[in-house]
C-alpha positions in Angstrom: 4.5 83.4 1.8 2.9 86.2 0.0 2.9 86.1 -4.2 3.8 89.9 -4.1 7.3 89.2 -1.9 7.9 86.7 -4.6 7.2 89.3 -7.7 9.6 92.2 -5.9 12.1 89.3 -5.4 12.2 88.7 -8.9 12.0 92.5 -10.0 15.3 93.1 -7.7 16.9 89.9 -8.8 16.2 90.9 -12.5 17.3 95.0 -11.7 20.9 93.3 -10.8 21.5 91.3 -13.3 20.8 93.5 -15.5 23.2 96.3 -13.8 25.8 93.6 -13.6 25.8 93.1 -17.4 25.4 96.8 -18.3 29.0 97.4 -16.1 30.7 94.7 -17.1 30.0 96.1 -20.9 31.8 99.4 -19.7 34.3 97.8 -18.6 35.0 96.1 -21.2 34.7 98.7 -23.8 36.5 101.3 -21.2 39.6 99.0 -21.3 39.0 97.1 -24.7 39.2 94.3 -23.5 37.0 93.1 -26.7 40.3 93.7 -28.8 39.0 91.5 -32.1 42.6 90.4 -33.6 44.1 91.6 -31.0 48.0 92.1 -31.9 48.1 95.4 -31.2 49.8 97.3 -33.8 46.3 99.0 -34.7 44.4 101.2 -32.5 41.8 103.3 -32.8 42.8 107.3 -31.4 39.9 108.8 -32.0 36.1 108.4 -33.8 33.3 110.9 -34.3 29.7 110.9 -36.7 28.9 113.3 -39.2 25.8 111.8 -39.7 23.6 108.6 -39.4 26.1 106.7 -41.1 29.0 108.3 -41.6 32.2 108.7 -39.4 35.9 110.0 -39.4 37.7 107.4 -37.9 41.7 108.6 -36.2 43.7 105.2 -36.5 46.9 104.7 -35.2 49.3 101.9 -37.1 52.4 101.8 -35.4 54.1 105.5 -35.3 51.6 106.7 -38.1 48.2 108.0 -37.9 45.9 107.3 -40.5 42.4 109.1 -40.9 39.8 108.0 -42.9 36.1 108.4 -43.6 33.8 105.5 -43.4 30.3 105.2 -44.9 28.3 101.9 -45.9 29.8 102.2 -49.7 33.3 103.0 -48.6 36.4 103.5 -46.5 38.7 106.3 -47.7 41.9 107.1 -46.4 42.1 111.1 -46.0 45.4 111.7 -44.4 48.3 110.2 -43.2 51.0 111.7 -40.9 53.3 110.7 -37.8 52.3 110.4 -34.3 54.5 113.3 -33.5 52.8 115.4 -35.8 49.9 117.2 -34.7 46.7 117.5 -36.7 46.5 120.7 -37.8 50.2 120.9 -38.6 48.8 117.8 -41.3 45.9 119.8 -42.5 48.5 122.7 -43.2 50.3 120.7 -45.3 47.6 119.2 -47.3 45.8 122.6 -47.9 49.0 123.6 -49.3 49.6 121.0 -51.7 46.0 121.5 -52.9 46.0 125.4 -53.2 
């Protein structure tokens, strides 16, 4: 048998195992099924970065969302409204309590 077969053998083998792990980590991040705690009465809506280490984070707790901003000093809670309410009808609201 020729030592090159063997190499390309290994190369595929190698190329599918390491598509096989790279899916099954969508998956499981697609359809959380990596739920730490897992009761289900917190879930997380939404998430975006405003910079390297900074995020607003949309968290639903039962019928309330909760948004806060996270950084490596600190979690703040920003806002806090129903599920029914939209966002901007909450950023209304809190504008006009600070003006």
């Amino acid at each position: 048998m020729n030592p090159l077969d063997n190499i390309w053998q290994v190369a595929l083998a190698l190329v599918v195992i390491v598509g096989v792990v790279l899916a099954l980590g969508y998956l499981a991040k697609r359809f959380q099924l990596a739920k730490p705690g897992g009761s289900g009465a917190l879930r997380v809506v939404d998430s975006t970065f405003l910079g390297p280490k900074e995020r607003l984070v949309l968290v639903q707790v039962g019928d309330q969302h909760v948004l806060i901003g996270m950084n490596p000093q600190c979690i703040t809670k920003l806002a806090q409204y129903e599920a029914g309410e939209s966002f901007a009808m909450t950023l209304d609201r809190v504008s006009e309590k600070s003006a």
